[in-house]
N, C-alpha and C positions, 0 to 999 in steps of 0.2 A: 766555367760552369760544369757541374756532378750532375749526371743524370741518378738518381739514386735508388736503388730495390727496397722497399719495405716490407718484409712479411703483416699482411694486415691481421693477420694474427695474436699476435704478439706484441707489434710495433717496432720487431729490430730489423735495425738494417740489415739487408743479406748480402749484397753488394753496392759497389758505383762505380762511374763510368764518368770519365771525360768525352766533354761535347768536343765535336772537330771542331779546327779552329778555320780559318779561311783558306790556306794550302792544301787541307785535309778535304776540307770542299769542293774546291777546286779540281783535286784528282779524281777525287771520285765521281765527279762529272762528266769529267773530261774521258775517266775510262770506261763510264756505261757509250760517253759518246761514240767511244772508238768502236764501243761492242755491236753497236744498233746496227749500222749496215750488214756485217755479216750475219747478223741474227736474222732478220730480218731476208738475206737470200737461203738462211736454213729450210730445207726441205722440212713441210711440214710432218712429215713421216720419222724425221729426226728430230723435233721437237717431242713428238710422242711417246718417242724410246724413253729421253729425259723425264718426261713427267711424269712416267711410269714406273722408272727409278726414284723416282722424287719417293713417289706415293707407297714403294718399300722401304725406303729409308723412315719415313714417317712411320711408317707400323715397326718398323724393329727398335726405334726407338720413344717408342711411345710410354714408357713407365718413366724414363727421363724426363720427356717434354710437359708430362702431365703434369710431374710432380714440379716442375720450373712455373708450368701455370700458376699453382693451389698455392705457392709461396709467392709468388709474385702479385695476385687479385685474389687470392681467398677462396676461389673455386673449390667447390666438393671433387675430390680426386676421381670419384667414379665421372662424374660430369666433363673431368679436365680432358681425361682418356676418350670421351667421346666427342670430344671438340678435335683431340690429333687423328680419329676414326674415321671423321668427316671430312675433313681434311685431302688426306690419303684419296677418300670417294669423288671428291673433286679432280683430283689431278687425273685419277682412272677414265672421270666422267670423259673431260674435255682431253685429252689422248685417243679416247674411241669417236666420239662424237664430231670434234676440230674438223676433220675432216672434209664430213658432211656440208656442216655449218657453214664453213668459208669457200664452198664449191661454187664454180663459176653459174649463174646463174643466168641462162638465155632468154630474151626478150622480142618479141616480134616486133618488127621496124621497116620500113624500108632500105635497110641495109641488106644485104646477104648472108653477113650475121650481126646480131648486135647482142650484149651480153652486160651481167654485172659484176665485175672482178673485186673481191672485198681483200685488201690490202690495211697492212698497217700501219700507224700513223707513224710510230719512232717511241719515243721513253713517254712512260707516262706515271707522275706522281702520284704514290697514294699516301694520304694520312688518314691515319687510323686510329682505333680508339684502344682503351686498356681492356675493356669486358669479356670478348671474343680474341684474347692476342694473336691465338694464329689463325682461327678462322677466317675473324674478316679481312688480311690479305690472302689467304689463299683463294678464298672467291672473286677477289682482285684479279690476283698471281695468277691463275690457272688462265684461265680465258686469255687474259694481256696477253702473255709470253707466248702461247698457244697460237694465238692470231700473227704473234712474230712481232709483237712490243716489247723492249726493254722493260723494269721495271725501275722506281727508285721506292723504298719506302721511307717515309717519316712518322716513328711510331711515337705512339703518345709517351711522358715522361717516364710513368711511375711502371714500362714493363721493359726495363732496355735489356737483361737476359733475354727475352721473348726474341726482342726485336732483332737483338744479333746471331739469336739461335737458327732465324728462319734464314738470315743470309746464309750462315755456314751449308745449312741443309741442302739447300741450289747449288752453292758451289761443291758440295760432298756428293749429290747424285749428277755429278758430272756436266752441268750447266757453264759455258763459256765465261771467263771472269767481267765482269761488267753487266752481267745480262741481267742481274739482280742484283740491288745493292740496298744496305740498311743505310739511312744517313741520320747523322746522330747529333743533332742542331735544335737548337730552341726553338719554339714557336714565332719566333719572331724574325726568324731567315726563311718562314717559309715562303713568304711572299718575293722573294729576290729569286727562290728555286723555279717557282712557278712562272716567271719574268724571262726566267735564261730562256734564248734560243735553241737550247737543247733541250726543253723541257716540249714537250707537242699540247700533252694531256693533263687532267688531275683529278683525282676519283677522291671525295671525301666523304667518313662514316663518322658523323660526331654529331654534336650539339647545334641546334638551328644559327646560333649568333656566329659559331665559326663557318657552317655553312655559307652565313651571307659575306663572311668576310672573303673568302674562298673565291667564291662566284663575282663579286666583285672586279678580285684582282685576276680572276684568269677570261674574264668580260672585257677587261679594258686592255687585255692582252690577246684577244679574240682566241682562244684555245679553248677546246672542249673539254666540258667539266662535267662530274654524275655525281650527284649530293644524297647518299642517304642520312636522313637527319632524323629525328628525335620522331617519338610519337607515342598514344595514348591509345591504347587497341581499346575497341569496343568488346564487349565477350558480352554478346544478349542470349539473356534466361526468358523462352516463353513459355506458356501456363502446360504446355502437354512435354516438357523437355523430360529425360531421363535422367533425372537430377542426380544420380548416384554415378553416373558418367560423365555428367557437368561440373560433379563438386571435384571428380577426381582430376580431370584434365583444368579444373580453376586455380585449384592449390598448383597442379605442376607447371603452369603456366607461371603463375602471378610470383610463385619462388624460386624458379630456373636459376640459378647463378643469382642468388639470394636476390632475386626482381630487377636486377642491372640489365635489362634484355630491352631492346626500341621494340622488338615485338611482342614482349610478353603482356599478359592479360593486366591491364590498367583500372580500367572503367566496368564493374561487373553491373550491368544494367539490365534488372531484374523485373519481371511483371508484378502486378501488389499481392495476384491470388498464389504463385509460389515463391514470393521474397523471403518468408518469414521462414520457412523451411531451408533454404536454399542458405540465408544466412545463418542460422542455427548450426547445418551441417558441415559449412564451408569454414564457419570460427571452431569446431572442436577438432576439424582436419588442420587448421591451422596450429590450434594450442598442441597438436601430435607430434611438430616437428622438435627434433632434438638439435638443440642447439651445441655447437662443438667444433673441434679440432678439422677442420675442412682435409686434412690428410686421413685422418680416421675414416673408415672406411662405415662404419654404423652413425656418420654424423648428417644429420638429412637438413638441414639450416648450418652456414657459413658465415664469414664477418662480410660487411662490407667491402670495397677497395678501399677507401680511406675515411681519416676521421671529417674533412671537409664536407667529402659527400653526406654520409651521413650526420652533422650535424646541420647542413640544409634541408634534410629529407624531412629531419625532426622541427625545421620551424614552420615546414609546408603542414605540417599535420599539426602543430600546433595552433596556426591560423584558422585552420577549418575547424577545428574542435573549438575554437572562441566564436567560430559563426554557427555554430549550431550543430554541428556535424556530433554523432552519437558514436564514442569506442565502445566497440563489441570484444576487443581482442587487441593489447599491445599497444602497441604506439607510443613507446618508450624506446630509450636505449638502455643497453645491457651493462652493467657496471664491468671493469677492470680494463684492460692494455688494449683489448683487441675491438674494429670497431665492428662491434654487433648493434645490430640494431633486432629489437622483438618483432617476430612474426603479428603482423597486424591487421585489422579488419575495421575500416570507420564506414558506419551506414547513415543513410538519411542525408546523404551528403547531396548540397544544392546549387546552381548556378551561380551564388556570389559568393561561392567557397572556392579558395584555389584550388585546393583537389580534384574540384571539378574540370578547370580547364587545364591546369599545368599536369608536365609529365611527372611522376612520382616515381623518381628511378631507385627503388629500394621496394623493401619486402612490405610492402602495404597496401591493401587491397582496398579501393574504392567502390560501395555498393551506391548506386543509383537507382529509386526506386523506379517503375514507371506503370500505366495504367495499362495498357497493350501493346501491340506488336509495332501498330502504327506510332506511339508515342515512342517506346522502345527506339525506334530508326531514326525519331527525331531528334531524341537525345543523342544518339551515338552520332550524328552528323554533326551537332553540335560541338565542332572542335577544328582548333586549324589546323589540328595534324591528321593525317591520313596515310597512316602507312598499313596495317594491318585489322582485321577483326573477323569474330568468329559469332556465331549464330546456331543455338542450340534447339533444339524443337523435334517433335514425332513424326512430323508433317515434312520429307527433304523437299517436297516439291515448294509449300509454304519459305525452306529455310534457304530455297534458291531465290527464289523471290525475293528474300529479304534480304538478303548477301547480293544480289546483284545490284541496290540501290544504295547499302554501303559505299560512301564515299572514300573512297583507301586504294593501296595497290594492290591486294589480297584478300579473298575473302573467304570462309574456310566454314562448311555446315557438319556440324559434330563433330569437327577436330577441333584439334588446338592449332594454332597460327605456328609456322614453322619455314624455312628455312631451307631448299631440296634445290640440288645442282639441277633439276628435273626441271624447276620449275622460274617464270623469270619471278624475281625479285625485287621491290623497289614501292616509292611512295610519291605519293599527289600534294598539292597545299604545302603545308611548313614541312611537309615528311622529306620534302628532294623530289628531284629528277634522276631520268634516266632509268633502267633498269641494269641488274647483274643475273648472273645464272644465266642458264636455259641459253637458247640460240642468240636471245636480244641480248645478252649480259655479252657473247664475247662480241658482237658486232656494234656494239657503244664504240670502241677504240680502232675500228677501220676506215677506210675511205672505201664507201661506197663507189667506186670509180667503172664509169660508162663507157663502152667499148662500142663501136661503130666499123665494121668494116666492111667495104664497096667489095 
C-alpha cells in the first residue's frame, strides 16, 4: 500500500509513500520500546532544553513546513504559517510550565508525609487527523513527551509529508531516537498497535464512528484513551450583540481552513429581531471571499482537502435545501481540478434538516433562526455534539449566563472559539473525553501515584 500526497488544488500527486510492512512495524516498536524507560528517567529540565529546541527549529523553518501544509490540505499559506507559530508556542508553553504542573503535590494524612507524584504512563498512541497536521500532534506531543511519554503517531492518509516531517523535527532538535516516532500503517493495524503491550495510552482527534471504534478497542484492552471527536459549535446572536463584531468573528470562524475546524462556527443561531441583518451582512462577507491559489498570499477562500469530502458536504446541503432550507449564498461546487467548494450561507434551516443536527465540515454556514435568548440555548443544546460555542450580546454579564448553561467543553462571550496551550481543551456527549492543553491536557497520560510515608 502508497500512502499518497495530493495537492487539492490541482489534483496532482506530489508525492507517495510506502506503508511499513510487519518487520518495519515491529522495529519501530520495539525501538520507542527501548526509548521509553530512559525517557522516562530524563530529568525533566532536560526534556525542556529539547522542546525548546524543538520550538526553534519550528520557527526557522516555518516557510518550509507551511508551504508542505497548503500542498498537502489546501490550507491558506498565511494560515499554514500560523498553525507552525502555534506550534513552536506549545512546546515554549509546556518547557516553562512542565514543571510546575507535574510538581509533587502534598496531601494532609495521617502520614508524616503523604503526597501526589504525577509520573508517566510509557508510549502513548496518537491518531490524527489531516485538517490541523501539525497542530493537533503537537498539542499531543508537547505535554506527552513533557510528562516523560514516548510518543507513536498514526497520521491520517492523505498528509504522510506532514507526518514524517514532524518525526524528523524531534529527531533534528535533538530528541533520543525512539522517543517519537511516525508509523506509517493503514487504518486497519491500528487496532493490533493499540493491543500491543508496549502501547499504555491513545489519544484520538477524528470522526465520532472512529472515536467509538477507538474506545472500544483500547476498553477491552483497559488502557487509557482521550477522544476528541466531531462537533457543531453553537455561535448565538442576541438582539443587543454588536453585530459588525459578530459578522466579523462568524465569517472568520465558520471559514478558518476553508470550515474543516471541529471547532469552527457551525450552527449561527440568531434571534428573529437581528436575524435579518445579521444574515444580510454575514452572506455579502461571505460573497467577499476570493476564491484561489491557497499558496497566494491575497487568496482568502482555499479548496477543500479532498474531492470525497466535498462531495458529501454537497449532498448534506442538498438534503436540506429539498427540506425547506432557503440558500442565501453558494452551496454549489466550483467547477475545474481543485476541490472547491463555494462559500455558502443556508437559512431557515429546521430540525428535520440534516444541517440541523449533522456536522458540516466545509465552508457552509447554517442560520438557525430563534425567538430569544432562552429559545436561542435551546436550540444550541439541541445536538449530541458538545465540543465548543460562543455567545454574542452587550450584556457579558447576560453572555456568562448564557455560556455557562451551554452544554460543550468551551464556551467563549464575544470571541470566537479557539484553541490556547493556556487553556484546557476538549468536549462532552458525541465531542470525546478527556481534555488536552492547560495543566488537565498533560496530566491525562500520568499516574496519578499516592505516596504514604510513616
Amino acid at each position: 500500500m502508497a500512502f499518497k500526497s495530493v495537492n487539492p488544488f490541482d489534483g496532482n500527486t506530489v508525492a507517495q509513500f510506502q506503508a511499513f510492512d510487519e518487520d518495519r512495524l515491529e522495529q519501530a516498536l520495539d525501538e520507542c520500546a527501548r526509548a521509553t524507560g530512559p525517557w522516562m528517567a530524563t530529568r525533566i529540565e532536560e526534556r525542556a532544553i529539547l522542546m525548546r529546541a524543538l520550538a526553534e527549529l519550528l520557527r526557522s523553518r516555518s516557510e518550509e513546513l507551511a508551504g508542505m501544509i497548503t500542498r498537502e490540505v489546501g490550507k491558506l499559506i498565511r494560515e499554514a504559517r500560523a498553525e507552525i507559530e502555534k506550534c513552536a508556542w506549545v512546546c515554549e508553553y509546556y518547557a516553562e510550565e512542565a514543571p510546575a504542573f507535574l510538581a509533587d503535590e502534598s496531601l494532609e494524612s495521617d502520614a508524616r508525609r503523604s503526597l501526589v507524584a504525577w509520573q508517566p504512563l510509557g508510549t502513548v498512541l496518537a491518531i490524527m487527523p489531516w485538517n490541523f497536521p501539525f497542530w493537533q500532534v503537537f498539542r499531543f506531543a508537547a505535554p506527552a513527551l513533557m510528562a516523560g511519554n514516548t510518543g507513536l503517531l498514526k497520521h491520517a492518509s492523505n498528509v504522510p509529508q506532514c507526518a514524517l516531517a514532524i518525526e524528523e523535527l524531534f529527531r533534528d532538535a535533538g530528541f533520543p531516537r525512539g522517543v517519537f516516532t511516525t508509523l506509517m500503517i493503514p487504518a486497519v493495524h491500528v487496532a493490533g498497535v493499540i493491543e500491543d503491550r508496549r502501547v499504555q495510552a491513545v489519544t484520538l482527534t477524528g470522526s465520532e464512528p472512529a472515536g467509538r471504534h477507538v474506545a472500544a478497542v483500547a476498553g477491552a484492552q483497559l488502557k487509557k484513551s482521550v477522544l476528541e471527536l466531531g462537533g457543531s459549535d453553537a455561535f448565538i446572536v442576541l438582539d443587543d450583540a454588536d453585530l459588525d463584531l459578530a459578522v466579523e468573528n462568524a465569517v472568520a470562524s465558520r471559514f478558518l481552513n476553508c470550515g474543516q475546524s471541529c471547532i469552527a462556527a457551525k450552527r449561527f443561531i440568531v434571534v428573529d429581531e437581528v436575524a435579518g441583518d445579521f444574515v444580510e451582512r454575514y452572506a455579502a462577507a461571505a460573497e467577499s471571499l476570493l476564491t484561489g491559489n491557497p499558496a497566494d498570499e491575497g487568496t482568502t477562500l482555499g479548496p477543500m482537502a479532498r474531492h470525497d469530502l466535498r462531495d458529501e458536504l454537497h449532498q448534506q446541503v442538498l438534503d436540506s435545501i429539498g427540506k425547506g432550507a432557503r440558500v442565501v449564498t453558494g452551496c454549489a461546487p466550483d467547477a475545474g481540478p481543485g476541490a472547491f467548494y463555494q462559500a455558502s450561507v443556508l437559512d431557515h434551516v429546521q430540525p428535520d434538516m440534516r444541517a440541523y443536527h449533522e456536522e458540516l465540515f466545509g465552508p457552509v454556514a447554517v442560520i438557525i433562526r430563534a425567538r430569544d435568548a432562552t429559545d436561542a440555548l435551546r436550540i444550541a443544546n439541541d445536538s449530541v455534539y458538545g465540543l465548543g460555542g460562543s455567545v454574542w450580546c452587550g450584556d457579558p454579564v447576560q453572555g456568562e449566563s448564557v455560556a455557562r448553561q451551554l452544554q460543550c467543553g468551551c464556551a467563549f462571550v464575544n470571541g470566537m472559539v479557539k484553541s490556547d496551550p493556556r487553556l484546557p481543551f476538549g468536549g462532552i456527549k458525541h465531542s470525546g473525553y478527556g481534555r488536552e492543553l492547560s495543566c488537565l491536557g498533560i496530566r491525562e497520560f500520568v499516574n496519578a501515584k499516592t505516596l504514604w510515608i510513616r
